[in-house]
N, C-alpha and C positions, 0 to 999 in steps of 0.2 A: 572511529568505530565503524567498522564496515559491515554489511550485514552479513549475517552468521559468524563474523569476527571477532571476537572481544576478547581484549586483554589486559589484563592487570595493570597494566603501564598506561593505558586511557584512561586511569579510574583517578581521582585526585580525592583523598584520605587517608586513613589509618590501615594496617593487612589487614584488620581483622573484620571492618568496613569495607573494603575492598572485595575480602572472601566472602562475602553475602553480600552485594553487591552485583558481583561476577554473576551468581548464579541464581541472581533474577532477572538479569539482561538476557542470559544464556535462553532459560526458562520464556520469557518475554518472546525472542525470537523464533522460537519453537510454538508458541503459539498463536501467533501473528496471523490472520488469512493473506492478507494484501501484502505484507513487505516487500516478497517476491515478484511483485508486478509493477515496484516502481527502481531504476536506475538509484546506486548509492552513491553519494560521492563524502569524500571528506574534508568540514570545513571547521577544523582545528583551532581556529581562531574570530568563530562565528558570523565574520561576514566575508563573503568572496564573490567576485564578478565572472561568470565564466562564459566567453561566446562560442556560440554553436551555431553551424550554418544550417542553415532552415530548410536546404535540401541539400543530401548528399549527391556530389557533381562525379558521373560517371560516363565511360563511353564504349560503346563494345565497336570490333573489329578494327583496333590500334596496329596499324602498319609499322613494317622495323622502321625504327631509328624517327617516330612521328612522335611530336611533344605535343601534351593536350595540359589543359588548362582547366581553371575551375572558373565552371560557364554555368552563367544564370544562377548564380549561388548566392545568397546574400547573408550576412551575419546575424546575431541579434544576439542582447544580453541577459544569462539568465544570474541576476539578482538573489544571493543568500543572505539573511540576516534572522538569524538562529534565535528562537526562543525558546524556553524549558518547560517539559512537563516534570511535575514534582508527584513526587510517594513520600509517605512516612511508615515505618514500623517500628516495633515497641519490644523490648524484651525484658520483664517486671524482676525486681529481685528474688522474689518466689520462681518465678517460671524457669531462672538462670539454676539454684539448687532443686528443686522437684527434679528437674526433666533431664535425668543422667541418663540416663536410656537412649535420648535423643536429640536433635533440635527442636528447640520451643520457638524457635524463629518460622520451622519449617512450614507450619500453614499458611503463617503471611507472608513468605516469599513468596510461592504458591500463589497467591492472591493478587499480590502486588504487582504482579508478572502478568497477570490475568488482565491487572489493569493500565497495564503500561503497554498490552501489545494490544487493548482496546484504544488508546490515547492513540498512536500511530494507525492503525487502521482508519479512524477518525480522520484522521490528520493527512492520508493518500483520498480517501472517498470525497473530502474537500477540495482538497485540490485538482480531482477532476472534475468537480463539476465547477472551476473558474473556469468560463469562455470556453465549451465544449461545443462541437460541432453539436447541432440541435436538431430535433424534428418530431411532430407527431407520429403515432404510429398510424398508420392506412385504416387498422380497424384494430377496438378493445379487445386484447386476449379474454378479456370475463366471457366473451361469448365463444362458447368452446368449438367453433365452427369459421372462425375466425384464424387465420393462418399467422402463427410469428414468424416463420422462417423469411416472412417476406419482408418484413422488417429488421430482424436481423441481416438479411443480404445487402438492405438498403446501407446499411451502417457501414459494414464491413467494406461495400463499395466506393464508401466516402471517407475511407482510411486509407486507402491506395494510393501511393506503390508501399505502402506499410502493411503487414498482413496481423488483422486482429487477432489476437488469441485469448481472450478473453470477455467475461461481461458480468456484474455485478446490478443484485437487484435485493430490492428487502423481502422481507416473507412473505409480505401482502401478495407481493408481484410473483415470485415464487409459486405460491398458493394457487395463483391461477395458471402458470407455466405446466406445470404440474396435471392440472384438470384440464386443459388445454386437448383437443382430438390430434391435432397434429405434436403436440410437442413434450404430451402426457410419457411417451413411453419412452422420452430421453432422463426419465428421475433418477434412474439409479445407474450406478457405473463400476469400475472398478476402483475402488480410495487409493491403494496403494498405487495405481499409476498416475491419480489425478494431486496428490497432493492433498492442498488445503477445500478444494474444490470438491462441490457437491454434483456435479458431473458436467458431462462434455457434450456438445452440439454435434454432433455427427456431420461431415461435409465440410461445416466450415472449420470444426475444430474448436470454436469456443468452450475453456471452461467456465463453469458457471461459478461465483462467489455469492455469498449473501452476505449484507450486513446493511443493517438498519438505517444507518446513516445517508444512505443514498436516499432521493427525496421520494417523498409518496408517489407513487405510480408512475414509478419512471425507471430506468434500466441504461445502465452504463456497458457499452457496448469499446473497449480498446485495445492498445497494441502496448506489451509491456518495452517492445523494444526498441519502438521509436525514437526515445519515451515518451511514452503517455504523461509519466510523471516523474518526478525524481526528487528524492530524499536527498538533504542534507544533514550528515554526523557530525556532530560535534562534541566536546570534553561529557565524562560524565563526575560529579560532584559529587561526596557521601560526606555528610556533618556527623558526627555525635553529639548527644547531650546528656549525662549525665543528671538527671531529674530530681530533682530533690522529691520527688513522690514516691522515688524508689526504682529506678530501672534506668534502660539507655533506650534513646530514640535514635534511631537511624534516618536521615534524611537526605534522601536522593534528587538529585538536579540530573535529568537529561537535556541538553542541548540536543536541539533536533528541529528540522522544517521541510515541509512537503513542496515543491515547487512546480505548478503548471498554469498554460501550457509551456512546456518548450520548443517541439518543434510547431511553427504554426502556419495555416492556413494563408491566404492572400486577404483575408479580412480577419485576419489576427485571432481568429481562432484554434483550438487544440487540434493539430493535425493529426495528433494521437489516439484521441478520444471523440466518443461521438454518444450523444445521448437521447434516448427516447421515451418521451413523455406520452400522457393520456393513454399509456398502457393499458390500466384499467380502470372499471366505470366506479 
């Protein structure tokens, strides 16, 4: 299951479990902030070893007929071993005859969608903060005279030769980014070209994500295409049960794992991601 991918033939159940199923994944990934910032791969049979060299070996100005080699590159393994987040919904025997008008499923797909692409957002904002490049910030944005650009620069410079495009912070931190003298008048932007993103850094180009899950007073600052992080897909499961209370329960098994860092550092840090705390007071 690749993202923005899904199809019928990933789903393992009944059509009719499958057809609601489909179109709360679909739904899911339409509402997702983060999917888009981490690398997908797929891992069909929920464990896979994949190496990755830790810097990609390049050389400019290659003479004819000169052979070059992969120099100063070294491998490393990134480790899949897929666990599931699970949903249930319900559709009662009353709610099957009433609701010929419509789906009686359709609010809690809705919902369950809402909660499965909170479960991976989760699941990426963890996994960069494993072994993130780290640092205080110079000075608390709470004090609106206080400069973040300067700590964003720091970040992004300690992501290099990878270029950040990204940073993710919860509302606290937000709240004062926002009040901020220098960084107040970057709040608002244009959606339609930012995406999921609540706006963009000007210069450096960072979008801004919010989500809770990053730790209090700190701000993840990364490079979606390092990767900073990357998703492993796996089978998706749908059960039925037949209830003797009167209705069918649908239960969804996603296979799925966030994995970082992968590319890393020379102290085995996320060469990807880079994170800054003591933001504010």
């Amino acid at each position: 299951m690749g993202a923005g991918i899904i199809q019928a033939s990933g789903i393992s159940g009944s059509l009719d479990a499958k057809n609601i199923v489909l179109g709360v994944l679909e739904k899911a990934i339409e509402i997702s902030n983060l999917q888009n910032l981490a690398v997908h791969v797929d891992v069909p049979e929920l464990t896979a070893t994949i190496p990755v060299a830790t810097y990609g070996s390049g050389k400019t100005g290659v003479g004819e007929w000169e052979n070059t080699v992969i120099d100063g590159t070294t491998f490393t393994n990134v480790d899949f071993a897929l666990d599931k987040d699970r949903i249930k919904i319900g559709r009662s025997d009353e709610a099957k005859y009433k609701s010929r008008a419509g789906d009686p499923l359709a609010i809690q797909k809705s919902g369950a969608a809402m909660v499965l692409a909170n479960m991976l957002d989760t699941r990426i904002v963890n996994a960069l903060q494993t072994s993130p490049q780290t640092a205080a910030t110079s000075a608390i944005w709470s004090t609106v005279t206080n400069n973040p650009m300067q700590d964003f620069a720091k970040a992004v410079a300690a992501i290099r030769p990878y270029k950040a495009d990204f940073c993710i912070m919860p509302s606290a931190v937000w709240a004062k980014f926002v009040g901020n003298d220098y960084t107040g008048k970057y709040a608002t932007g244009s959606t339609a070209e930012m995406g999921k993103a609540i706006t963009t850094i000007p210069g450096l180009e960072l979008k801004v994500y919010i989500n809770e899950q990053v730790t209090a007073k700190s701000c993840i600052v990364g490079c979606s295409g390092a990767p900073a992080v990357a998703v492993g897909n796996g089978p998706v499961i749908v059960r039925e049960e037949d209830s003797m209370s009167g209705g069918v329960i649908y239960q969804v098994d996603v296979f799925r794992q966030a994995k970082a860092p992968i590319l890393k550092t020379t102290g085995s840090l996320n060469m990807g991601a880079y994170q800054l705390t003591a933001v504010i007071s």
